[in-house]
C-alpha positions as CSV (number, residue, x, y, z in Angstrom):
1,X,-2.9,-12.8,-36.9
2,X,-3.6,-13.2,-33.1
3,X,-6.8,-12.0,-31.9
4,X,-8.1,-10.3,-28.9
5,X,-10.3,-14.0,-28.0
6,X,-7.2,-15.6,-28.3
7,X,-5.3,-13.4,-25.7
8,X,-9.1,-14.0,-23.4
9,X,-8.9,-17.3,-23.9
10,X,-5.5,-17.5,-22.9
11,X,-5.3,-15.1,-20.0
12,X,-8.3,-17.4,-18.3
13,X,-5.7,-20.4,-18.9
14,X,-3.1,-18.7,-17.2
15,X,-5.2,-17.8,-14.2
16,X,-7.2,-14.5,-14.8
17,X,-10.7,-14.1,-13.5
18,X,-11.7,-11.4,-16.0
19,X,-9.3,-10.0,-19.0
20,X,-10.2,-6.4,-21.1
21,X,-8.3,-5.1,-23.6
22,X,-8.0,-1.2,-24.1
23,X,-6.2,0.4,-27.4
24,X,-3.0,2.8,-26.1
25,X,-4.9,6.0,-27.3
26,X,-7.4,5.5,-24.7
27,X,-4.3,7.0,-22.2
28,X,-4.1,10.0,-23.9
29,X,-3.8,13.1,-21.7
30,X,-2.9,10.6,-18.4
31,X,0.2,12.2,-16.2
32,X,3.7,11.4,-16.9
33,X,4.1,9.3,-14.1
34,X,1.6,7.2,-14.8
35,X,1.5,7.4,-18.5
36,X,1.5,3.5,-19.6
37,X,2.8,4.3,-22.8
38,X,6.2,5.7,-21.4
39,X,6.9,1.8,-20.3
40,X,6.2,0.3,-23.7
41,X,6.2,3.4,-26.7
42,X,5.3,0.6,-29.2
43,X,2.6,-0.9,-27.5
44,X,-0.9,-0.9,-29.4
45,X,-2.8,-2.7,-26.6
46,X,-3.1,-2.7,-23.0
47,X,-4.2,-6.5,-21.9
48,X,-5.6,-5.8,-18.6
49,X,-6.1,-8.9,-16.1
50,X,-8.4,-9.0,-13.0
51,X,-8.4,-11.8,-10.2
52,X,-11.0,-12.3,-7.7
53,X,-10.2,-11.8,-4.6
54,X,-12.2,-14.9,-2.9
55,X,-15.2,-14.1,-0.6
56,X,-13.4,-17.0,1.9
57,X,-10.1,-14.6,2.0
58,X,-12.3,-11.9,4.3
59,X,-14.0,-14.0,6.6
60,X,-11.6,-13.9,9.1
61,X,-11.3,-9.8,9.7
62,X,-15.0,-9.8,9.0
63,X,-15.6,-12.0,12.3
64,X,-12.0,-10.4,13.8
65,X,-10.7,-14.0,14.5
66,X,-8.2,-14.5,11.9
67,X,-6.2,-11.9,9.3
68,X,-3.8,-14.1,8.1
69,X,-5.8,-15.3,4.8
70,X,-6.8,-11.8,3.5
71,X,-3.3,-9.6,4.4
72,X,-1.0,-12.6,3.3
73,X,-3.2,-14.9,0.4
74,X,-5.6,-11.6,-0.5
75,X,-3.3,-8.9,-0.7
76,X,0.5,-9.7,-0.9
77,X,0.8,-13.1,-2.2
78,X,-1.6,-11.9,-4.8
79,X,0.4,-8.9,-5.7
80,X,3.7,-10.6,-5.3
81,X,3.5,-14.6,-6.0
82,X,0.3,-15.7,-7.9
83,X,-0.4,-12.7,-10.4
84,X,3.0,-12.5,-11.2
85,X,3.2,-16.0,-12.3
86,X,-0.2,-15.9,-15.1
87,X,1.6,-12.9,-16.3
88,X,4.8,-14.6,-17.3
89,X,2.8,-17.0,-18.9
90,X,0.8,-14.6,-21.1
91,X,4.0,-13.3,-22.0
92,X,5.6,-15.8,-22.9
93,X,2.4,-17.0,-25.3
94,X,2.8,-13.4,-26.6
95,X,6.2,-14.1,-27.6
96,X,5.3,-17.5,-28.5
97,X,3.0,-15.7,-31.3
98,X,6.1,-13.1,-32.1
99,X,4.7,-10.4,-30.1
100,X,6.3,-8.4,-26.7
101,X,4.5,-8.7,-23.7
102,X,5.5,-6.1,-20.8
103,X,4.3,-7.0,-17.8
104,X,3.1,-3.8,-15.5
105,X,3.1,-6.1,-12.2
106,X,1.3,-4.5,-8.9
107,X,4.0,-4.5,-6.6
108,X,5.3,-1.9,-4.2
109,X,8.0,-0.2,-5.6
110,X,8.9,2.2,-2.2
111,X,6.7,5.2,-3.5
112,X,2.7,5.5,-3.7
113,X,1.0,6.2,-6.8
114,X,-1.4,8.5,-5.0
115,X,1.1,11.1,-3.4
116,X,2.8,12.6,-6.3
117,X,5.7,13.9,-3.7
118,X,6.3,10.5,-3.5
119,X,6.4,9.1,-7.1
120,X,7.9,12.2,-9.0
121,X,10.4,12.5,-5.8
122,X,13.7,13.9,-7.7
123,X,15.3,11.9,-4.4
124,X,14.1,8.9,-5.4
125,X,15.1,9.1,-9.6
126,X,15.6,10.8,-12.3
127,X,15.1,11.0,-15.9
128,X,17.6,8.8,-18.1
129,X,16.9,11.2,-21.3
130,X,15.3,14.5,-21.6
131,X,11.3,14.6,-21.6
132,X,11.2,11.1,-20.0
133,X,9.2,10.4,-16.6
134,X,11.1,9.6,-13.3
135,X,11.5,5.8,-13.1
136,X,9.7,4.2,-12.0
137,X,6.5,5.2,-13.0
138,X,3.2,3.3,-11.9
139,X,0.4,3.2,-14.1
140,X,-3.0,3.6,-12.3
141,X,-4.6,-0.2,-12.7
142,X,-8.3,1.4,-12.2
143,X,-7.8,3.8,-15.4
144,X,-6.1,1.0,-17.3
145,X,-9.4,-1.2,-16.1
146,X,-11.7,1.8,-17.1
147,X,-10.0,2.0,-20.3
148,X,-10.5,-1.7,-21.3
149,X,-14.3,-1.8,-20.4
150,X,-14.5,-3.8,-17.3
151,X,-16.6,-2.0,-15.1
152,X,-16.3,1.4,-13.2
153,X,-15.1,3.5,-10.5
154,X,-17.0,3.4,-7.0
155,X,-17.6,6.5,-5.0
156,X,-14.9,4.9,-2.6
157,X,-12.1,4.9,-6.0
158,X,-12.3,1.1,-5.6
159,X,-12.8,-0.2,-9.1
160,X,-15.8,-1.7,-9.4
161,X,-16.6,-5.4,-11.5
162,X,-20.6,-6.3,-12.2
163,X,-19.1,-10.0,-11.0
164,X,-16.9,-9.6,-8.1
165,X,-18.0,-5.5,-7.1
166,X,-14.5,-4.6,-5.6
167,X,-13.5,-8.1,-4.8
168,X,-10.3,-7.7,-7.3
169,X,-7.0,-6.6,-8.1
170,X,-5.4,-5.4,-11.4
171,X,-2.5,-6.0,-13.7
172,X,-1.7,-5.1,-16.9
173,X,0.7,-6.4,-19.8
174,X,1.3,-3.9,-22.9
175,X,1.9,-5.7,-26.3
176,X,3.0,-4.6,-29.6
177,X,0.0,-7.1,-30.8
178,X,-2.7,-4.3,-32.1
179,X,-6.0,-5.8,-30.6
180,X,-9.5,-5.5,-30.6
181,X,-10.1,-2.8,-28.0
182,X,-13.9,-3.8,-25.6
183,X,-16.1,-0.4,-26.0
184,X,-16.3,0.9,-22.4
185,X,-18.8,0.0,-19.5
186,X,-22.3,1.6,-20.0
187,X,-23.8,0.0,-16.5
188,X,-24.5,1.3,-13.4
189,X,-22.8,-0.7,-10.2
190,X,-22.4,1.9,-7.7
191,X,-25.8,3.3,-6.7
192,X,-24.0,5.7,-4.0
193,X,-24.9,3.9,-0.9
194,X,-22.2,5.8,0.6
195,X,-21.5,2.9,3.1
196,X,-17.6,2.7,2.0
197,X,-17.5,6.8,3.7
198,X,-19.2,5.7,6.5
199,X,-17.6,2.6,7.3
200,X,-14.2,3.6,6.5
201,X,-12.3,2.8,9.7
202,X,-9.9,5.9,8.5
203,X,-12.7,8.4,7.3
204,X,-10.5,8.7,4.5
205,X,-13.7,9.4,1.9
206,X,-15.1,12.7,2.0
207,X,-19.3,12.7,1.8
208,X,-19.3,15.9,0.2
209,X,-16.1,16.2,-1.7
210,X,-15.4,14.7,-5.1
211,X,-12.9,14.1,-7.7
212,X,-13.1,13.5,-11.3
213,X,-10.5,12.9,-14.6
214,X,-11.6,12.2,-18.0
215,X,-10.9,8.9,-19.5
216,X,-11.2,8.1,-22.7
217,X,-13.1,11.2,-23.7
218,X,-15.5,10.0,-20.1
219,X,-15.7,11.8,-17.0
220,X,-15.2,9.5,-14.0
221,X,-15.9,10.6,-10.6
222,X,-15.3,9.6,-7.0
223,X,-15.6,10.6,-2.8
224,X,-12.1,13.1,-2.4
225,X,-9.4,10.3,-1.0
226,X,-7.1,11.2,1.7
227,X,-4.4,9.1,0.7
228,X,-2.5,9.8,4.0
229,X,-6.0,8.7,6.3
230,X,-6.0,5.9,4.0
231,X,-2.6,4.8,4.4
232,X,-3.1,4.9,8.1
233,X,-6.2,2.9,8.2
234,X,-5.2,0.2,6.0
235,X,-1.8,-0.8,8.7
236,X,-5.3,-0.8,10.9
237,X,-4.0,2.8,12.7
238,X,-7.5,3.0,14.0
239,X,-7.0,0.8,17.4
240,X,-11.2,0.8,17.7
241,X,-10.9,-2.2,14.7
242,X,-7.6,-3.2,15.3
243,X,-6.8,-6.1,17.9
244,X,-3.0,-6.1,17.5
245,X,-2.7,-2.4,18.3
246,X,-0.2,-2.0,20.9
247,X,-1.1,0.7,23.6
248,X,2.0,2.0,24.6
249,X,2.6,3.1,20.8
250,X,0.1,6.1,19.8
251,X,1.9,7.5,16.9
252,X,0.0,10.9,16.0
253,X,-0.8,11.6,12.2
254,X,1.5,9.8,9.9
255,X,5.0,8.8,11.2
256,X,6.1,6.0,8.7
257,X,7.0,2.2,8.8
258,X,9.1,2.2,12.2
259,X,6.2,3.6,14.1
260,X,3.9,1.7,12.9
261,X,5.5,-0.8,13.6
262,X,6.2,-0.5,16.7
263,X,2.6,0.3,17.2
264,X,1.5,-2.6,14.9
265,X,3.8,-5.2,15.3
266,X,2.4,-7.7,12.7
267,X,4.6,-9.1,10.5
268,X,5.0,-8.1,7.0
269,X,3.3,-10.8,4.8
270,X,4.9,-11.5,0.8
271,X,6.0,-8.2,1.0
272,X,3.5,-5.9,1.7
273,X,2.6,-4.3,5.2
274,X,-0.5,-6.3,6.6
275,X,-3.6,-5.0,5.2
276,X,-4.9,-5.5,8.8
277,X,-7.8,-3.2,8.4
278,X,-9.3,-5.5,5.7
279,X,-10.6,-2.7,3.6
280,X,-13.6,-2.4,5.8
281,X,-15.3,0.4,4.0
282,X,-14.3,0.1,0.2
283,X,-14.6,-3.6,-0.2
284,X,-16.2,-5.4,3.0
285,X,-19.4,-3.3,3.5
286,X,-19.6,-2.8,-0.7
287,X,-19.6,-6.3,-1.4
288,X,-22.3,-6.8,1.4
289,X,-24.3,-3.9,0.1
290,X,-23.7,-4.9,-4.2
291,X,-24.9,-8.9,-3.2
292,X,-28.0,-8.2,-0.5
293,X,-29.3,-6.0,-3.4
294,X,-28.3,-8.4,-6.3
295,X,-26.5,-6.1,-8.0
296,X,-23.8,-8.5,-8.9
297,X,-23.3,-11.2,-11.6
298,X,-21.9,-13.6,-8.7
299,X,-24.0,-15.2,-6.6
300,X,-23.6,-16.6,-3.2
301,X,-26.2,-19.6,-1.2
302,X,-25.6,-18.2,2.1
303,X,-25.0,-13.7,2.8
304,X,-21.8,-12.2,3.6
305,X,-22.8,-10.8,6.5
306,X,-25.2,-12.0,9.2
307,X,-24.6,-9.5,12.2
308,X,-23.6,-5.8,13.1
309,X,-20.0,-5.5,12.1
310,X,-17.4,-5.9,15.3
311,X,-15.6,-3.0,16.7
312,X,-13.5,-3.2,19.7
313,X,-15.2,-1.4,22.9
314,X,-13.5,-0.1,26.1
315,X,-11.7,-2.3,28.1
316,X,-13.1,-0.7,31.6
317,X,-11.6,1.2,34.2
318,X,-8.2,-0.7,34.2
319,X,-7.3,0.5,30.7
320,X,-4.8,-1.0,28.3
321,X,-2.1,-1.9,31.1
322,X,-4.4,-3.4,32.9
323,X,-6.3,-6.0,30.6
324,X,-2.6,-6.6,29.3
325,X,-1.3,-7.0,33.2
326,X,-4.4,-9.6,33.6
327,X,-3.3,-11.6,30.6
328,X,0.0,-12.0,31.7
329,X,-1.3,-13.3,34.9
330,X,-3.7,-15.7,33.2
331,X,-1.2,-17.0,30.9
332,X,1.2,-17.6,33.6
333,X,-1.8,-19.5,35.7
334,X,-3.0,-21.8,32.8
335,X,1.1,-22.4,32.4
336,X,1.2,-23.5,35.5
């Protein structure tokens, strides 16, 4: 009979940084569309997988020099190349035993998770029998991590680790191997600092707003999300901590990939749109605030961060044309 240290044991040979399991009755009352146990009715575990996301991957948009590493290596090719690949190989070792493995990748699939107009669209899908969910539905990977015991939610939503803080991303394979479900997280990681709301560069977090769902019979709260501010800031639509910002493009409130594109033309990495605001809130100034007060598991020799973060001040009385008209000129001078 396969066991849940087995699958553990396995799951770190594949690649995984941390692994949980979470017995399917744990996802109980969860909304159709993002019900788990529509994928896979005859699941009886959900293996949930977590990989770092290395400290290295953000020290380019933390000193504003280089984004390449954490948009392409940190986010898409993550999400799209690496996690992908341990998950085949779980499954297959699932099989291997004469189990099913589905893997519940964390890939963009054209509609958020977060704006239900956008993942119960009847535009984008429909049932295939009566009393099913629109395909396809997306499982939220912070629940599924909740529901496996591996840490808990921030006041930021960021799902929150006692090794990595929220220095992670989530995937999740359901088998019809019944388990040994891990008892949910009794610590305490986020002591409300409430450095993700005021570092957002989006002020997507609201200070005095919360959220909460139940879990597993467990209230979980967080800071009220605006998913569209969010969406905004993580493109970097904020041009104060974004370099690439073009200033002839200004596009008010949300307009959508071709204006943001125009306005951020930075290429699209594995994938994904460039995560070019690097998370500044939820993830840079939490894992600087978790490790100076040695609240988590990992340790570090040196700090993350050694000076006031960098935000882009005005460029004088010439404006954007101008510094762009001098660049030109001091391109074509060092050219020539």
């Amino acid at each position: 009979m396969l066991k849940a240290s087995d699958v553990k044991r396995k799951a770190k040979e594949c690649g995984a940084d941390l692994c949980g399991i979470a017995s399917m009755d744990r996802f109980e009352g969860a909304p159709k569309q993002q019900d788990p146990r529509y994928i896979f009715p005859d699941a009886k575990s959900a293996i949930v997988l977590m990989f770092r996301i290395p400290r290295g991957y953000m020290r380019g948009i933390e000193e504003g020099t280089y984004f390449a590493s954490y948009t392409g290596m940190g986010y898409g090719h993550m999400n799209n190349v690496y996690m992908p690949g341990a998950m085949r190989e779980l499954c297959c070792y699932l099989e291997d035993e004469g189990y099913e493995g589905v893997p519940v990748p964390n890939m963009y699939l054209g509609a958020s998770v977060s704006i239900p107009d956008q993942r119960d669209s009847p535009e984008r899908s429909r049932p295939v029998r009566d009393g099913l969910p629109n395909p396809d539905i997306m499982p939220d990977f912070r629940v599924m991590a909740f529901a496996a015991g591996m840490g808990e939610f921030g006041y930021s939503k960021m799902f929150l680790t006692p090794e990595f803080g929220p220095s992670q991303r989530i995937v999740a394979i359901l088998t019809d191997a019944e388990l040994e479900p891990d008892p949910l997280f009794d610590g305490q990681i986020c002591d409300r600092c409430m450095r993700c709301v005021s570092e957002c560069s989006g002020q997507a977090i609201s200070k005095t707003e919360t959220e909460s769902i139940t879990i597993a019979g467990r209230k979980v709260e967080w800071g009220k999300l605006d998913v569209i501010k969010c969406s905004i800031a993580y493109r970097g639509g904020n041009p104060d901590y974004n370099p690439f910002f073009q200033p002839t493009h200004k596009p008010a409130g949300y307009t959508g990939g071709p204006e943001m594109n125009k306005a951020i033309p930075y290429g699209s990495i594995e994938g994904h749109n460039p995560a070019l605001e690097g998370a500044r809130g939820c993830l840079r100034a939490c894992v600087d605030h978790l490790e100076s007060k040695g609240i988590l598991t990992r340790k570090f020799k040196n700090p993350f961060r050694k000076r006031k973060p960098w935000k882009l001040g005005p460029l004088g009385s010439d404006g954007w044309e101008g510094m762009l008209a001098k660049n030109s000129a001091k391109t074509l001078t060092d050219k020539e």
